[in-house]
N, C-alpha and C positions, 0 to 999 in steps of 0.2 A: 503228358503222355497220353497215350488212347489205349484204351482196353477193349474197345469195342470188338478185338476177335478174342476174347474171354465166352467163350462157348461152354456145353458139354464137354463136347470131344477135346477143344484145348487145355480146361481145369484136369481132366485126367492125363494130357499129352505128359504137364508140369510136375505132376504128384501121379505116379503110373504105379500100378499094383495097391492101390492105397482105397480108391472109389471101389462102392461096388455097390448095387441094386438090388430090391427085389420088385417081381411084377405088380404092377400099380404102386409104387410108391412114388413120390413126388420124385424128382430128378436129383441129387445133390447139389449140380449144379447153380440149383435154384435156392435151394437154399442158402447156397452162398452167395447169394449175389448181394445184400447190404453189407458182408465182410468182407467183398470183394473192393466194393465203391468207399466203405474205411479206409481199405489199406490203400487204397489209391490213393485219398486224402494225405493218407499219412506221407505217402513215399512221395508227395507233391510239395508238403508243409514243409519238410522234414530235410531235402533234398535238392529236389528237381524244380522246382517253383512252380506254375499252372501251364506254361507257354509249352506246345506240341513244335518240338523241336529236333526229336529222336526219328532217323534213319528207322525204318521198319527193321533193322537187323539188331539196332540196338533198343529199340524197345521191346523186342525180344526178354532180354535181360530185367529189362522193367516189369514184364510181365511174369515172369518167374518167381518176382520177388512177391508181387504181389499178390499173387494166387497162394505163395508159400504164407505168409503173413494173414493173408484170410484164411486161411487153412487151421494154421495154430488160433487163431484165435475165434473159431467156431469148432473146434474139436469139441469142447463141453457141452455146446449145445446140440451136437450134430446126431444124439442118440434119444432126445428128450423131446416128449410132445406134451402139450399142454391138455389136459381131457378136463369135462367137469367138476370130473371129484380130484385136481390139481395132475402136477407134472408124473410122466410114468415114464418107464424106458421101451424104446422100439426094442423088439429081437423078434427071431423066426425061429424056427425048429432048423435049421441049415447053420446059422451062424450061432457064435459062441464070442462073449464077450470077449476084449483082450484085455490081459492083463495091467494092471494102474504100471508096472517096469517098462512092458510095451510101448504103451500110450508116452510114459515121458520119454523113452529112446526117440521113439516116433518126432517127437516134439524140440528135441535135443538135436535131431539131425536137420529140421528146417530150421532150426532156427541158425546152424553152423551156414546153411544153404542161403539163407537172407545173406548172412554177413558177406561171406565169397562174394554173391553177386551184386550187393550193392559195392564192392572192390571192384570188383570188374565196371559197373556204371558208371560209379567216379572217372575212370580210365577212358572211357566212352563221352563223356558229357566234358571233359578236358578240350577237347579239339573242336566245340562250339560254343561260337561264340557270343550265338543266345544264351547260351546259361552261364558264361565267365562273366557278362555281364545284364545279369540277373540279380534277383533280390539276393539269392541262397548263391549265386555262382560267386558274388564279389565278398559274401560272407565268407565261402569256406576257402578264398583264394586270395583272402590275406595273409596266408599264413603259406611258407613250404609244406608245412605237414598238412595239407587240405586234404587229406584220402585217411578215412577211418582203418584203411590196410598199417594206419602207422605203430597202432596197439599191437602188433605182431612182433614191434622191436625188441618190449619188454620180457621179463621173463612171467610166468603165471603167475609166483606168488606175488610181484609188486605191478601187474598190470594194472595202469588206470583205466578209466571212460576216455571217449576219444575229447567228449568237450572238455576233461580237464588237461588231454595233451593239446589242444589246439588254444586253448587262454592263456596258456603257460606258454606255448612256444610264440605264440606274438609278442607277448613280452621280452624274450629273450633276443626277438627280430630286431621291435623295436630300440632295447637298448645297440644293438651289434652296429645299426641304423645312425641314434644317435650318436655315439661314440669313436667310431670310426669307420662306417661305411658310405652315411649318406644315405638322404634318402632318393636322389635318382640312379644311384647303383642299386639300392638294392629293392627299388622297383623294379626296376630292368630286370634284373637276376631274377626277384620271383614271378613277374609277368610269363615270364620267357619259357623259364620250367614249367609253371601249371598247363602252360598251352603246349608246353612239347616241343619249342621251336627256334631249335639253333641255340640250347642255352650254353654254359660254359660249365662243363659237368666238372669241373675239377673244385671251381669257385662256390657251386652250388651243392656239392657234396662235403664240402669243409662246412658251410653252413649249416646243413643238417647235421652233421656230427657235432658240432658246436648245440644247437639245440639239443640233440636227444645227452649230452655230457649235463648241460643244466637241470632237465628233467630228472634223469639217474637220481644226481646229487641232492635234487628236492625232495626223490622218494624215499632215498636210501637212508638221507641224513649223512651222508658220509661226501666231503669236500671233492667235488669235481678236480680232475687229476689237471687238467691245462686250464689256463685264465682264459679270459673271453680272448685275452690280446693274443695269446699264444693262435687260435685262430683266424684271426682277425688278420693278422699280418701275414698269414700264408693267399688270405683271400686277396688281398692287398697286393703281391707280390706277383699273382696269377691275372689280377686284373689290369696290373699297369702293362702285362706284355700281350695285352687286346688291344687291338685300334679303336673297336670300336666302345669297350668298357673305360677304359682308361681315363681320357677324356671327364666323363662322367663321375669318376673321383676324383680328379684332380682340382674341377673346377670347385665342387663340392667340400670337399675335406683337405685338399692340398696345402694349404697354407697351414690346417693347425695340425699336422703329423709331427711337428715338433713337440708335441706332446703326449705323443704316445709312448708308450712301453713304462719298464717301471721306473721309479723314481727310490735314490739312496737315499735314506732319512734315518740310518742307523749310524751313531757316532762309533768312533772307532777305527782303529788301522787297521785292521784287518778284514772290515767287510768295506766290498767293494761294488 
């Protein structure tokens, strides 16, 4: 990404009503500038990888974020000056401290503002194909759930971290994978979603619901209401009547379908 229109006037565009001066004091803006070039690093490592690949519109979005992220994490320093007889606090006769409630609202509401917009950048960096294959692009687009928007499915009290919904849900890819999808369907299937383009929303929504059923049931502790097959065989069903998926399982998985579903193993006349 580039920050290089990270100004004055654009660090107050980002955070408005929040800056404010007095005559001769250094700029703020200046002062933020190595928790500016942090949070760059950070939303580079983190995200986006180093390659300047963002549309001026969408790095917009990247710049939001990053000024927000330098922002909270120069808030503590942003009042303190170093003098010889150690740190003291700036104030004037005009301004009046704010309150520590304040300060963390303050803090609470960028950090909600990070989140949204690195949502909306995932959604943005989807549709290039520098960063789908990228270090971080081919990392978070193994999985359907690649967009940290997917913490929003849970309810508050058992929401996880997104890295432990996106570890968890490739393993449930991968079984769905090996077990009865294959893996050039369900390349295809999640190639096609992360990039936006022409997927088969029916096949790839059963998917996800199939994942977020496993996660529930990891968090809850309480037994996932369908088997993986009860999904698996709707996907199955939706992709044989594709021309162009179909194919793609059959060649793959066709032959051992005779093994799918469940199996009687209870003696007795009357289970069937």
């Amino acid at each position: 990404m580039n920050i290089d229109n990270i100004y004055e006037i654009s660090v107050k565009k980002y955070i408005p009503n929040v800056f404010t001066e007095v005559e001769g004091e250094r700029p703020l803006s200046k002062k933020m500038d190595p928790y500016l070039l942090s949070a760059k690093n950070w939303l580079e490592m983190e995200y986006l990888g180093h390659e300047d690949f963002l549309s001026d519109f969408d790095n917009e979005i990247a710049l939001r974020i990053v000024v927000a992220r330098a922002f909270v994490e120069a808030i503590p320093a942003l009042d303190l000056t170093l003098t010889p007889t150690g740190f003291a606090v700036i104030s004037t006769d005009n301004l009046a401290p704010a309150s520590k409630e304040r300060v963390e609202r303050l803090i609470a509401s960028l950090r909600i503002s990070i989140d949204e917009n690195i949502e909306a950048l995932f959604e943005a960096c989807r549709k290039y194909p520098q960063w789908r294959e990228s270090e971080r692009g081919r990392y978070f687009c193994s999985s359907f759930l690649f967009s940290p928007k997917a913490v929003k499915h849970f309810r508050p009290e058992i929401r996880p971290t997104f890295s432990w919904i996106y570890e968890n849900a490739v393993l449930v890819e991968k079984k769905l994978e090996m077990d009865y999808l294959g893996k050039p369907l369900m390349d295809r299937l999640r190639t096609q979603f992360v990039s936006n383009d022409n997927y088969n929303p029916v096949a790839v929504n059963t998917i996800i619901a199939a994942i977020f059923s496993v996660l529930e049931s990891k968090l809850t502790h309480i037994p996932p209401r369908y088997s993986l097959w009860y999904y698996a065989r709707n996907i199955i069903h939706e992709c044989n009547h594709d021309d162009e998926l179909a194919p793609l399982w059959q060649k793959e998985m066709g032959d051992k379908s005779v093994q799918f579903g469940g199996i009687n193993n209870i003696k007795g006349c009357f289970f069937f």
